[in-house]
N, C-alpha and C positions, 0 to 999 in steps of 0.2 A: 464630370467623369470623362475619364478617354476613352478614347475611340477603342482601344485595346478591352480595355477595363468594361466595355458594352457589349463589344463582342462575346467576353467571357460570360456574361449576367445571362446574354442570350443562347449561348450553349448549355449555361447550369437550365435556364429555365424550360428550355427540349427534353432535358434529360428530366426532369422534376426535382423540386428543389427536394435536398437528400438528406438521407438521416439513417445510422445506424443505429441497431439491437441499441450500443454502447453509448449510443450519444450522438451523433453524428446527424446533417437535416434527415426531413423528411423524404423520404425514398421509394415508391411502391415499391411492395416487396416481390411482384412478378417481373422486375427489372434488375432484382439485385439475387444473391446467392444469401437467404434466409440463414439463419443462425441455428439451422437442423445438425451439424454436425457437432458444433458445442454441446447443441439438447442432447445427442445421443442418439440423433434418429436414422435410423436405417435406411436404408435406397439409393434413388440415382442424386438426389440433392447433396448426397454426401459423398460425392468421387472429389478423388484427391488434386483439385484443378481448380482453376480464378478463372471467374468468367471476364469477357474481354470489357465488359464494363465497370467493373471491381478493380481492373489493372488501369484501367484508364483514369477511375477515378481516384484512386492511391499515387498514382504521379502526380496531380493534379496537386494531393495533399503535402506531398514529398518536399522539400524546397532546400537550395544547396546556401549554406552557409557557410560567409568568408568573416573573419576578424582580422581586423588593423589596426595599429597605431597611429596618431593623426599628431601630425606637426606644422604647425602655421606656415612657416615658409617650400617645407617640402611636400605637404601637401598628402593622401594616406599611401601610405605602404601596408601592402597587405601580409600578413604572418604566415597565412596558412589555408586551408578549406576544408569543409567537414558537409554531413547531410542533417537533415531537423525534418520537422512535421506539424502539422499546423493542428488544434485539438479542440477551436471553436471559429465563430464565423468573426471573428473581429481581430485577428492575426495574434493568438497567442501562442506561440512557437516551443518544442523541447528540442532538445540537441543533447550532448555531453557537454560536460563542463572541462575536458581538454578540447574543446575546439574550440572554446569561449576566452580560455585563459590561458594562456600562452605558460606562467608560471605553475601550472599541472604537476602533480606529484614532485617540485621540486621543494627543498627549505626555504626557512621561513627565510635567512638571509638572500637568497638566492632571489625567491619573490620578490622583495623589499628594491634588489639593485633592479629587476628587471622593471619594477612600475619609475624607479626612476629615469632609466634608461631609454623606455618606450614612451611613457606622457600617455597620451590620454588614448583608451582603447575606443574601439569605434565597430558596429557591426551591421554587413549586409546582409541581406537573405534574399533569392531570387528563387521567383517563383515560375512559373512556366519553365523551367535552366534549358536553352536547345531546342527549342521553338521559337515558333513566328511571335509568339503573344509574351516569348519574358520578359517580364520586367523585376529594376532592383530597387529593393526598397531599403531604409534605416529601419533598425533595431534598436532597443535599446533591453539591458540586460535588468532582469528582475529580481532573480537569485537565481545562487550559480552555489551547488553543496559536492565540495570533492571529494570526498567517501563517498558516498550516492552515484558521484561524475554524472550529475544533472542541470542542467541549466535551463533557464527558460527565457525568454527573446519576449516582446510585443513588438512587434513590425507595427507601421506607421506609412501611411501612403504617400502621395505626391504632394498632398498639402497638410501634412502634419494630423491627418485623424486615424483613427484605427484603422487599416486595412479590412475593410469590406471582403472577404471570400469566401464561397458557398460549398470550399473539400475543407474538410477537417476530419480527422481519426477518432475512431472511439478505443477503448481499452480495455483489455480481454480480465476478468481476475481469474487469479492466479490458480481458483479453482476446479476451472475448466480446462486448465493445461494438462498435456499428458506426454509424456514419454513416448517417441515416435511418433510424434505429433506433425503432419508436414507446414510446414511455413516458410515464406516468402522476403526476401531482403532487397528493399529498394533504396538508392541511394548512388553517391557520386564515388565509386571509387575509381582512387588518382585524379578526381578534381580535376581543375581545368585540363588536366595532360591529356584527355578523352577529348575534348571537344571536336566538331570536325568543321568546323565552322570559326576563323579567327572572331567572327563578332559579334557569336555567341557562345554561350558557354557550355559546359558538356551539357547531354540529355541523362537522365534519370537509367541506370540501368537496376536490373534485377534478377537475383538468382535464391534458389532453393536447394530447400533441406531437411532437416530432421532434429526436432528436440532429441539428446541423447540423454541428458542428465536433469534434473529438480533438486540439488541439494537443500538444505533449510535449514534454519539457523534453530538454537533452542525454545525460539517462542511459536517455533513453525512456521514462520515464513519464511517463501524461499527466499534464497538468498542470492542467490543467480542462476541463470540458463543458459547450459550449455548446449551448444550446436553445432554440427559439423558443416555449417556455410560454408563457401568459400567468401570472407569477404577481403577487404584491401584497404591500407586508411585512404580516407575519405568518406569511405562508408560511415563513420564515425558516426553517430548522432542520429541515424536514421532510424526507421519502421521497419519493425521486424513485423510481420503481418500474418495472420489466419486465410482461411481460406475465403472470406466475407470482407476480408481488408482492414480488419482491427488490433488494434496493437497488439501483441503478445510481449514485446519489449523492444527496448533502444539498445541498437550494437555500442558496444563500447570499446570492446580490443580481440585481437586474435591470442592465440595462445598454440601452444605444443604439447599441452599440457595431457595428461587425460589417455598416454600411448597414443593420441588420434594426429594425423596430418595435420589435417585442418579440422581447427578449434574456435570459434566464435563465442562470444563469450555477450548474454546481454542484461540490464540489465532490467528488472523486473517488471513489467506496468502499475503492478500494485506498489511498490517502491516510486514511479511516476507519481500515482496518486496521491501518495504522502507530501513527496515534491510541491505539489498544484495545492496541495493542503498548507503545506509547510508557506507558502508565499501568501495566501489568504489571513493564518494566522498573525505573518507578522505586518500587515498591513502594508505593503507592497502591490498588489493585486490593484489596477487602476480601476477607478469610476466607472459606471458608462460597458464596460464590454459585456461581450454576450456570457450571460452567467448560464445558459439554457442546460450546455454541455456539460459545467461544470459543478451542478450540483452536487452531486454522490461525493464532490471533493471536499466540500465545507463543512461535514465530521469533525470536530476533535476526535482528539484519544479517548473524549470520556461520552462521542456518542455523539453529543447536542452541536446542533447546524449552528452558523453563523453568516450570514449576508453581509459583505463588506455594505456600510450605508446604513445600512440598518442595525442598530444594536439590540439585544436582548438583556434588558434587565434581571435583576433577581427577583425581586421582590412584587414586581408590577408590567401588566400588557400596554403596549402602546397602539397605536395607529398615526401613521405616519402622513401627511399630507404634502400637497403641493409646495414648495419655497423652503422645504426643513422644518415647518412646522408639527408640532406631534401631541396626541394627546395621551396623559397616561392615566390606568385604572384595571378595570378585565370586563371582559364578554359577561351579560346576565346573566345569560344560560349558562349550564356545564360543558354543552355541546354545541356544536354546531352542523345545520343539517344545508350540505350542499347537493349542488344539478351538476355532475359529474359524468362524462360519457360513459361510466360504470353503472349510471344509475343515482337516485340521491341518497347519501351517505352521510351516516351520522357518524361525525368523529368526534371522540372526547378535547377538549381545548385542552386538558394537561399535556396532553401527546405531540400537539400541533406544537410548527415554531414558529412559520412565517405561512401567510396569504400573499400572492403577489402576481402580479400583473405577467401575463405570458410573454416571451420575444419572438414568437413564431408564427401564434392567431390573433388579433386583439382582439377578439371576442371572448378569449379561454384567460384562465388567472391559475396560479401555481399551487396546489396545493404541498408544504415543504413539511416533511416530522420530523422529527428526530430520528437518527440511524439511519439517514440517509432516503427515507419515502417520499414518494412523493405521483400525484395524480393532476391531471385538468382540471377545473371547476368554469361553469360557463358564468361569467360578469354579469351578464343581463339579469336582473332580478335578485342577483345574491346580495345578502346585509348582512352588518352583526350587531346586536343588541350591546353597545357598550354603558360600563356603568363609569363613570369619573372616578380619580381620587377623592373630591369632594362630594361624591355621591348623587350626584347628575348623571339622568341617564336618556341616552340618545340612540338613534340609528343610523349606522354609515353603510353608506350605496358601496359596494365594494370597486364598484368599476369606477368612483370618484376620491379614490387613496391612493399611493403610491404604495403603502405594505402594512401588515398589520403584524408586530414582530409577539411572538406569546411569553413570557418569563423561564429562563433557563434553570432548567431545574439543577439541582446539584450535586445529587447522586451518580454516578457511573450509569451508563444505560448497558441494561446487559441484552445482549445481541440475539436473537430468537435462536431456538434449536429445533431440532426434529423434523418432521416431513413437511415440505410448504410448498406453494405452487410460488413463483415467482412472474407477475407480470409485468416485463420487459417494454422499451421503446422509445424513443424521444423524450414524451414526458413522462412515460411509467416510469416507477419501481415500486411496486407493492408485494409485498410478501404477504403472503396468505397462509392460514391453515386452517385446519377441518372443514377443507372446500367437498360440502356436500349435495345432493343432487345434479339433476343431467341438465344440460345449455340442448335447448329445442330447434332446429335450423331447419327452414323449407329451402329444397335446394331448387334449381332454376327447372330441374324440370318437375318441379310439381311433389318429391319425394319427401315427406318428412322422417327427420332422425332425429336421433336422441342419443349423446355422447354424455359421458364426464367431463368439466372442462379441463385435467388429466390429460385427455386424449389429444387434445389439438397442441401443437407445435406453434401454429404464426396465424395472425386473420390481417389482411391486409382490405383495410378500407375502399371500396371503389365508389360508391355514389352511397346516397341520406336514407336508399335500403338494401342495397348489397354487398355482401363482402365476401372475399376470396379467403377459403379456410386449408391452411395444410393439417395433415393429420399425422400423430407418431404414426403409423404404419404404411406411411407413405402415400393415403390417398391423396387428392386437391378438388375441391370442389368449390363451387361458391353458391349465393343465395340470399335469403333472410333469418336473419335471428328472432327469434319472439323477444317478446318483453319480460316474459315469464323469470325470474332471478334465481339465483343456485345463493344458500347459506354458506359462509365460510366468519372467519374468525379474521382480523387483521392481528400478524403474528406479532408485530412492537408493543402491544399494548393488551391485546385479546381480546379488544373490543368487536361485539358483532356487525356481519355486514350481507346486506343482499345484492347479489351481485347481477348484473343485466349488462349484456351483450349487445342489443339491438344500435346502440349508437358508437361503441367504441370503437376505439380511433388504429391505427396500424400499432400494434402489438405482439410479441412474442408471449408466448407461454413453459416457462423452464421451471423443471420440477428438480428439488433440493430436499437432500437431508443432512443436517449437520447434527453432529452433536456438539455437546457443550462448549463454551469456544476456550473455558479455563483449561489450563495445562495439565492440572493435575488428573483430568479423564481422560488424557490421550495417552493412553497406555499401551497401545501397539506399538510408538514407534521408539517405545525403550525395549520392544522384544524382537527387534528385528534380528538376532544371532540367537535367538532359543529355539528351541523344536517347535516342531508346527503346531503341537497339540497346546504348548504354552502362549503361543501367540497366538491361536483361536480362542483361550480361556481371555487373552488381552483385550482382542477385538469387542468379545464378547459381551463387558465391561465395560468400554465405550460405549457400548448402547444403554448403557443400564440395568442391564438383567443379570443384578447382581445373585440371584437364588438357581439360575442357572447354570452361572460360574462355578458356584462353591459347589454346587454337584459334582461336575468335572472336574475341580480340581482334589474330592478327597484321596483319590489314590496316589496324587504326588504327597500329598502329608504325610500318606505312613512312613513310619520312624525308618522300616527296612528299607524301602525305597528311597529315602531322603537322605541317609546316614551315604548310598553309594553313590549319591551325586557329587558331583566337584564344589569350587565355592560361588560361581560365578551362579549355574545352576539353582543353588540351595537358594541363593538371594534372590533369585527371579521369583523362586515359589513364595517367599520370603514375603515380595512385596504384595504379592496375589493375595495370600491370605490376610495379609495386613488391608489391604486394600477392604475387601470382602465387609471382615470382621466389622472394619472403620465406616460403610457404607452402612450397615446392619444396625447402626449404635453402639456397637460393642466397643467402647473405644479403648476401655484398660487391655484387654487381651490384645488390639490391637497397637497399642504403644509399645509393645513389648518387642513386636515382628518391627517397627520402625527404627526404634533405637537401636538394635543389630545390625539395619542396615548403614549407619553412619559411619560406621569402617570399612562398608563397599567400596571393593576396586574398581566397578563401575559405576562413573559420575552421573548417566544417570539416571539406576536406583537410589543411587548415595542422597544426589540434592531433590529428588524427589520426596527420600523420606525426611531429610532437615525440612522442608518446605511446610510440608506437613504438622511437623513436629512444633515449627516455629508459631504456628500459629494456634494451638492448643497451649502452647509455653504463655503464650500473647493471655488467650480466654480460657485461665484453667478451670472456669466451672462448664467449659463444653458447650457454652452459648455463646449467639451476639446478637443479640437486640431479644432477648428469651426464646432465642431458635435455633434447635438443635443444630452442632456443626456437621455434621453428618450430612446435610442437605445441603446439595448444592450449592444452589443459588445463596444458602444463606452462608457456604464457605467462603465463596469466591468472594461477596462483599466483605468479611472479616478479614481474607487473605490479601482486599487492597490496603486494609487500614495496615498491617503486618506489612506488605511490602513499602507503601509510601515510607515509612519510618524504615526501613532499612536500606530504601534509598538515599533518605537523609543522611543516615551516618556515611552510608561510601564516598558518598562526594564532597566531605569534608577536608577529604585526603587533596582534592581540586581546590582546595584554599591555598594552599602551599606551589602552586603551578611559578608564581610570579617574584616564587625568593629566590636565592642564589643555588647552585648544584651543589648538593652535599661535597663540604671539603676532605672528609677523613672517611676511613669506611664504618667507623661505629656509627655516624649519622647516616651516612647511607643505609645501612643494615635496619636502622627503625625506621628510616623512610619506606623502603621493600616491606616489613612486617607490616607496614600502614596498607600497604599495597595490596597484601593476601590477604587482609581483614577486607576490605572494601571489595575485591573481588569475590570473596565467601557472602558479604551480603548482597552485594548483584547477583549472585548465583541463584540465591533463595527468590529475589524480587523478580527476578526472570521469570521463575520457575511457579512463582504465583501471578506469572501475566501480567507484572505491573506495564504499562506501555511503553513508560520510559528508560526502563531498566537495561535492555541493548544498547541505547543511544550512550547513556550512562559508563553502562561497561567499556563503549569505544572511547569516551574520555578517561577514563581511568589508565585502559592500556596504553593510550598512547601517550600520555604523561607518566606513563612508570615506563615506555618504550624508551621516550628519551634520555630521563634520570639514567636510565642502564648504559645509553650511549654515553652520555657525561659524564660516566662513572667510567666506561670503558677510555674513555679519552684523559682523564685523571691518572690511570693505575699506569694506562701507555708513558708518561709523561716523567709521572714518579721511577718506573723503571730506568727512563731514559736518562735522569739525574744523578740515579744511582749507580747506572756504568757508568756516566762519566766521572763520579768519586773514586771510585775502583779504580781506572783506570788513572785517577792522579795522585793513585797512594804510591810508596815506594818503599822497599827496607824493610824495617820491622813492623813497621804502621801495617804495611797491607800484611804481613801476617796477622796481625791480631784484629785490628778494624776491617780489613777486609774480606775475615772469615764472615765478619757480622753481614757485612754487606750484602754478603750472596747470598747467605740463609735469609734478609732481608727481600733481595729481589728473587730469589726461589717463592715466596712467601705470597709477592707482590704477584709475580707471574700463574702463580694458583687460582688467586683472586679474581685475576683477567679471564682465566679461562672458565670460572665459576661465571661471573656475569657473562661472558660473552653467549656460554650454554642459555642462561636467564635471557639477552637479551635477542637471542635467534627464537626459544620461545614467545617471547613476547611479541614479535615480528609474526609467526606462525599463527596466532591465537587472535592477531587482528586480521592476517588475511584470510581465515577462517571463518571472520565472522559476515562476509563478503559484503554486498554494496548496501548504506545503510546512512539515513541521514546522519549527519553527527557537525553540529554547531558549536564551539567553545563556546558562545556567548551567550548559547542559549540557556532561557531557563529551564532547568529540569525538571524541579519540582514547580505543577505551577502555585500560582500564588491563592488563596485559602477563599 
């Protein structure tokens, strides 16, 4: 290692090796700015300011990225500079994908001359930029998605291994963003042209702002954020930050947009995370680095982790040994009961995906679930009773496997709802509910209390009996925990659990309530232009309390009352009572309030109530598996078997991507009607949450975008033919042929203006849909 590269180990290690709420090392949390302003918690911890060690350590993270092309006799030329960020300890890097790809929002022809032109791209990234200690390192690119304009880098050190470094970022979701939120932009804008040093490169600068906007696409997620930064290119690619130094998003481009000066535009962290997801799935993601950070990202769409290395069968659990060796069968027991700094905890093995060795303590192993959970377990002592294929059955020391992967189940995992405590941290994420009882603490001077564990914000570990406790109301105290456990429920599964404080590790405590994650209960934000009284009957509903709704809503039924509203109006009550009735069981009365709405002018009540519709059309004895549709949980699984099949049919229409452009307009014209069928059934697949149904709709558009260009460049052409016939008629010809002609290209020129109308929407309606992975080659549906 160099001398550079020691010095830095030995300033991480003064400072303590670090770790944010989101992922980031381990950090005490009386050195760093606690995640109290996320939670909601009031005081002085939440003034709107970075402490000088959250700024020091976010440059640290910060790293400026150059792309070049490389030519054997000339040796690299560099394109351009942008900024990035580093997201775990073994240099896996984000950026934008225009700083990566020179061919950025250009055509495909355009692309094509430029990879021939430039030969082979090549990428730095320098970390320290404008310091004593920078140094630069190779990259090499992993996936790069230009809809998304995400890219992602692994830097590589002086001799070829993974870059060793102890800053890396965590990532805020999206749920704790708010409107007038303040945040922080670090990053290189003007690239080298700052530097003040020829032989060094610029330093890291940084400015603030203010989230102004949260738009969000139809399946609710946001779809970009806006902000009044000021930033500048270069900034490109960088860390937009909170006030604790966690990602909120990656700047992408300014804009004018919005009546505002200055418009910043970023894109989403949860968009990120799909990214760092999307590279896992398609097996990209190298061996060997640090996974610690990036668990929460190995999710599918349908819920269930994946360990690159490790695979999860269907049918059968394995255990994984030294050399790639493996054996496969399942655990004897149902459960397995681990020594958890929570206390020992019996989890169901259905629930569980992987057991695994920790990268942080080697005495701790991973405990990984489904949905993204996951806790400590101490190695020492822990086993699991495995039984063979061949019905052999043994015990494995857990601290003597490399992983023990559990069988992927198959079903959709549906995401927990309602009120939960969530505990946060390096290695937490466990979602909790019906956390009952109070956590017992002797504080140092002798005082015992008794809270809910509700009540504390963060406990940060100081020594093997005391811990330092923030509280929502802003006290700090610290002490000893009893052993004594609080009951609560683990929310992914419902299985119970006692939970014990005494030994746990630096931890956040964030209290969450969601409702359903299906689209079809989010009913408020189709009433965002109705009166206030209609959009608290909406809200209202989201929660469930559907017998309190239909109270409030009888006086918009009566006939006298409803006969003087407008139509927009009528169909709002329209869907409420449809809503109601359809929640109640009632579902004939209620198909009647749905069907009415299918000629709504607003899209949408309209595809709300097709959505609905389509999937009673689907199961018209009102069941699916003999449970009423009327229940939730058992809609939303009927509503995926309804949507995956009507994903199918749209993207059939992407079979035809790779024939010729419609020559005449009658083929074009049934190619367009294929168009508004496959958009009509994304609408519904959306609108029942299918996952892939966005990504979906962006291949759709942007293959009916083109057809509309190829059409427009056809009608241009044919026009251009036809004056010059005209103009080479003479005499009597061009009185008679040439009357045709012009009623011809009148005819023609309708046409052009018809598509061009079609193909400026189509433009509108993708950048509408704003940043969003979208792969041609990927698979949509996946495979069975």
């Amino acid at each position: 290692m160099s001398s550079k590269a020691e010095t830095r180990r030995a300033v991480a290690a003064e400072h303590g090796p670090t770790r944010t709420q989101a992922g980031a090392r381990w950090r005490p949390l009386s050195r760093m700015a606690v995640g109290l302003l996320a939670l909601g918690v009031a005081g002085p911890a939440a003034a709107q300011s970075q402490s000088k060690e959250t700024i020091d350590y976010v440059k640290h993270a910060t790293v400026l990225v150059f792309t070049a092309h490389s030519k054997q006799t000339a040796g690299d030329t560099k394109l351009g500079s942008g900024s990035g960020y580093l997201v775990n300890g073994t240099g896996l890097c984000i950026t934008n994908n225009h700083v990566t790809d020179p061919g950025h929002g250009k055509s495909e022809r355009e692309k094509f001359e430029l990879k021939n032109t430039l030969g082979r791209l090549v990428w730095t990234v320098v970390v320290d930029s404008g310091t004593e200690d920078e140094i630069e390192y190779n990259a090499h690119l992993l996936y790069a998605n230009e809809k998304a304009d995400q890219a992602v880098l692994q830097v590589y050190d002086e001799d070829g291994e993974f870059l060793e470094w102890d800053y890396y970022l965590g990532l805020v979701p999206g749920r704790q963003l708010k409107v007038g939120q303040k945040i922080w932009c670090y990053g290189f804008p003007g690239g080298d042209s700052r530097k003040a040093d020829k032989d060094r490169h610029a330093e890291v600068a940084i400015t603030s702002g203010h989230i102004f906007d949260l738009p969000r696409r139809p399946d609710g997620d946001i779809k970009m954020i806006f902000t009044d930064v000021l930033a500048n290119p270069g900034n490109s690619g960088g860390p937009m930050v909170d006030k604790e130094g966690n990602v909120v998003g990656t700047l992408t481009l300014g804009s004018q947009s919005e009546g505002r000066k200055d418009t910043t535009m970023l894109v989403p962290a949860d968009l990120t995370r799909a990214v760092i997801n999307e590279v896992f799935r398609r097996g990209k993601m190298p061996a060997g680095i640090d996974l610690e950070p990036l668990y929460t990202f190995m999710a599918g769409s349908d819920g269930h982790i994946a360990v690159p290395g490790f695979p999860r069968l269907a049918n059968s659990d394995c255990i994984f040994l030294d050399g790639g060796e493996r054996i496969c069968g399942e655990p004897a027991a149902e459960s397995l009961v681990l020594d958890t700094p929570l206390g020992k905890l019996t989890l169901p093995g259905a629930q569980l995906a992987y057991l695994l060795p920790s990268t942080l303590d080697e005495d701790y192993g991973i405990i990984l679930m489904d949905g993204g959970q996951r806790v400590p377990f101490l190695l020492e002592g822990s086993e699991v009773r495995f039984k063979t294929a061949g019905g052999a059955t043994f015990t494995a020391s857990l601290e003597e496997v490399d992983a023990v992967a559990f069988r992927k189940g198959r079903e959709l995992l549906d995401p927990p709802t309602g009120r939960m405590v969530l505990l946060g941290g390096s290695q937490y994420h466990l979602l909790l509910a019906e956390v009952s009882g109070n956590i017992k603490l002797t504080s140092d001077i002798g005082v015992e209390l008794s809270m809910p564990l509700q009540n504390i914000a963060s406990i940060e570990w100081v020594d093997e009996e005391t811990h330092a406790v923030r509280c929502r109301d802003g006290s700090q105290l610290s002490g000893t925990f009893s052993e004594d456990p609080v009951d609560a429920v683990l929310a992914i599964n419902e299985a119970p659990l006692k939970i014990s404080l005494a030994q746990v590790r630096d931890v956040t405590v964030e209290l969450i309530d969601t409702a359903e994650r299906d689209k079809l209960r989010a009913l408020a934000e189709l009433y965002l232009d109705a009166t206030p009284e209609l959009r608290e009957i909406a809200r209202i509903l989201d929660t469930g309390e559907v017998d309190r709704a239909r109270e409030k809503l009888e006086r918009f039924k009566k006939p006298d009352y409803f006969r003087q509203q407008g139509r927009l109006r009528q169909d709002q009550i329209r869907l409420l009572d449809g809503f109601c009735l359809w929640r109640k069981g009632n579902w004939k009365e209620a198909e009647r309030q749905f069907r009415k709405l299918k000629g709504s002018k607003d899209d949408g009540l309209k595809w709300y109530a097709v959505a609905v519709l389509a999937v009673y059309d689907r199961f018209s004895d009102g069941k699916y598996k003999d449970k009423p549709l009327h229940e939730p949980k058992t809609f939303r699984k009927a509503g995926m078997i309804v949507a995956q099949d009507h994903v199918r049919r749209a993207i059939e229409v992407l079979g035809e991507r790779e024939a010729p452009a419609p020559e005449n307009r009658l083929l074009f014209m049934r190619l367009r009607r294929k168009f508004e069928d496959s958009t009509q059934e994304l609408m519904v697949a959306s609108r029942l949450d299918h996952p892939q149904a966005d990504d979906a709709m962006v291949q759709v558009w942007t293959f009916e975008k083109n057809v509309l260009a190829a059409e427009m460049r056809r009608l241009t052409e044919e026009i251009g033919e036809k004056q010059e016939e005209l103009q080479g008629l003479s005499g009597r010809a061009r009185d008679y042929r040439g009357r045709q002609i012009e009623a011809d290209i009148k005819s023609l020129e309708r046409n052009r203006e018809a598509t061009g109308d079609w193909l400026q929407a189509a433009m509108m309606r993708l950048r509408g849909i704003g940043f969003i992975i979208n792969d041609p080659d990927r698979e949509i549906i996946p495979q069975a």
